[in-house]
Structure formats: C-alpha cells, structure tokens
C-alpha positions in Angstrom: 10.3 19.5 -12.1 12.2 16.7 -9.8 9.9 18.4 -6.4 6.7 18.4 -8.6 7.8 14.5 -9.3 8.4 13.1 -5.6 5.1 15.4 -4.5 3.1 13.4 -7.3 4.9 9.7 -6.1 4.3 10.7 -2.5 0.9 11.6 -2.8 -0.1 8.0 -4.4 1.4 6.7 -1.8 0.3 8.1 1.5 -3.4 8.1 3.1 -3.3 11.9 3.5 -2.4 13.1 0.2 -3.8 16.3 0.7 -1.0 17.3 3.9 2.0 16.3 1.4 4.1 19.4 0.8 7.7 19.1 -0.7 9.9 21.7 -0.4 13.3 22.0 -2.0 16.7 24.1 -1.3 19.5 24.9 -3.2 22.8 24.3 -1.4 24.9 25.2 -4.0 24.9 24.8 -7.9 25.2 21.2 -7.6 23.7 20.3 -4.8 19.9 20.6 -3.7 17.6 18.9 -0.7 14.1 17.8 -1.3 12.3 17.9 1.7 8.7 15.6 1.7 6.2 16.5 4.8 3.7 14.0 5.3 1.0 13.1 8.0 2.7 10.8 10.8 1.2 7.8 9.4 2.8 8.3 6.0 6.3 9.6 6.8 6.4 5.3 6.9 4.6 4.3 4.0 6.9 6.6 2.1 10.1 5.7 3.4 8.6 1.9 3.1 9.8 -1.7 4.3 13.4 -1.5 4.8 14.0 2.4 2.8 12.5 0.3 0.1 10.2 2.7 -1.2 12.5 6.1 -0.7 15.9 4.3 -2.3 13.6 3.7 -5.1 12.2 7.6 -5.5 16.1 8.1 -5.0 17.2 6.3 -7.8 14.6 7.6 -10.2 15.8 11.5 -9.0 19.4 10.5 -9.2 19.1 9.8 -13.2 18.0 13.6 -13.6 22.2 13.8 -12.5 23.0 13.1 -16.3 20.8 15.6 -17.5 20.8 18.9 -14.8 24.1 17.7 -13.1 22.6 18.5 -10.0 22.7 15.8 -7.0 19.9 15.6 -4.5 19.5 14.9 -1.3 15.7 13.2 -0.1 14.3 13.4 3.4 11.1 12.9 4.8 9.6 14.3 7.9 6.5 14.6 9.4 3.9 17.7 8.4 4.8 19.1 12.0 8.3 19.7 11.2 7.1 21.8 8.0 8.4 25.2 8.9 6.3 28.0 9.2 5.1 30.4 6.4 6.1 33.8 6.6 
C-alpha cells in the first residue's frame, strides 16, 4: 500500500514516469526502506528545493506509523542503481 503510494506521488512528479520503480525491504517487523528509482533528471525533482518535496512524501508515510506501527525509511536513487532482476 505505502510503495504503491510514493510510486503514484513520484510518477506525477518526474518527466520520465514511465522508468519510476519503487522497491521496498523489510528490515525487521518494524522497520522497512522504500527505495524510489528515477531517471537522473528526476532523482531532483523528487527530492525537490531544499528535501522539500521528499520531507513532505515522508511525513505523509510516517502517519501510516499509527496505523501499521511500522517506520520507514525513503531514499531515492537514480534508475541505474536499480539492481538487477534475477
């Protein structure tokens, strides 16, 4: 549900929507890391002016806490850091 969010927010954000891919792992029962790879000229427009933009996906995701109990952790990196599929 919260990696089917940021993929929808990212994608009306960036010029490439097509290359966004979100990827998330469990570290531990309460703990997961979203992962958002965009095209190079995104990875900014999603992060924004300042973090702007990515403190405010943040704060949406971190009021899922209250509900799941489950913290996350949000990066973004560029599509050619997405590792490979097996």
């Amino acid at each position: 549900m919260i990696e089917r969010f940021v993929a929808d927010f990212a994608k009306l954000i960036a010029c490439e929507p097509q290359l966004i891919e979100v990827e998330r792992t469990d570290i531990d029962p309460t703990f997961s890391e979203i992962i958002i790879y965009a095209h190079q000229q995104d990875v900014g427009k999603i992060i924004g002016k300042d973090g702007n933009m990515i403190n405010s996906i943040k704060t949406v995701v971190s009021g899922c806490k209250a509900k799941n109990q489950i913290s996350y952790r949000i990066l973004v990196k560029p599509i050619d850091e997405l590792p490979s599929r097996r």
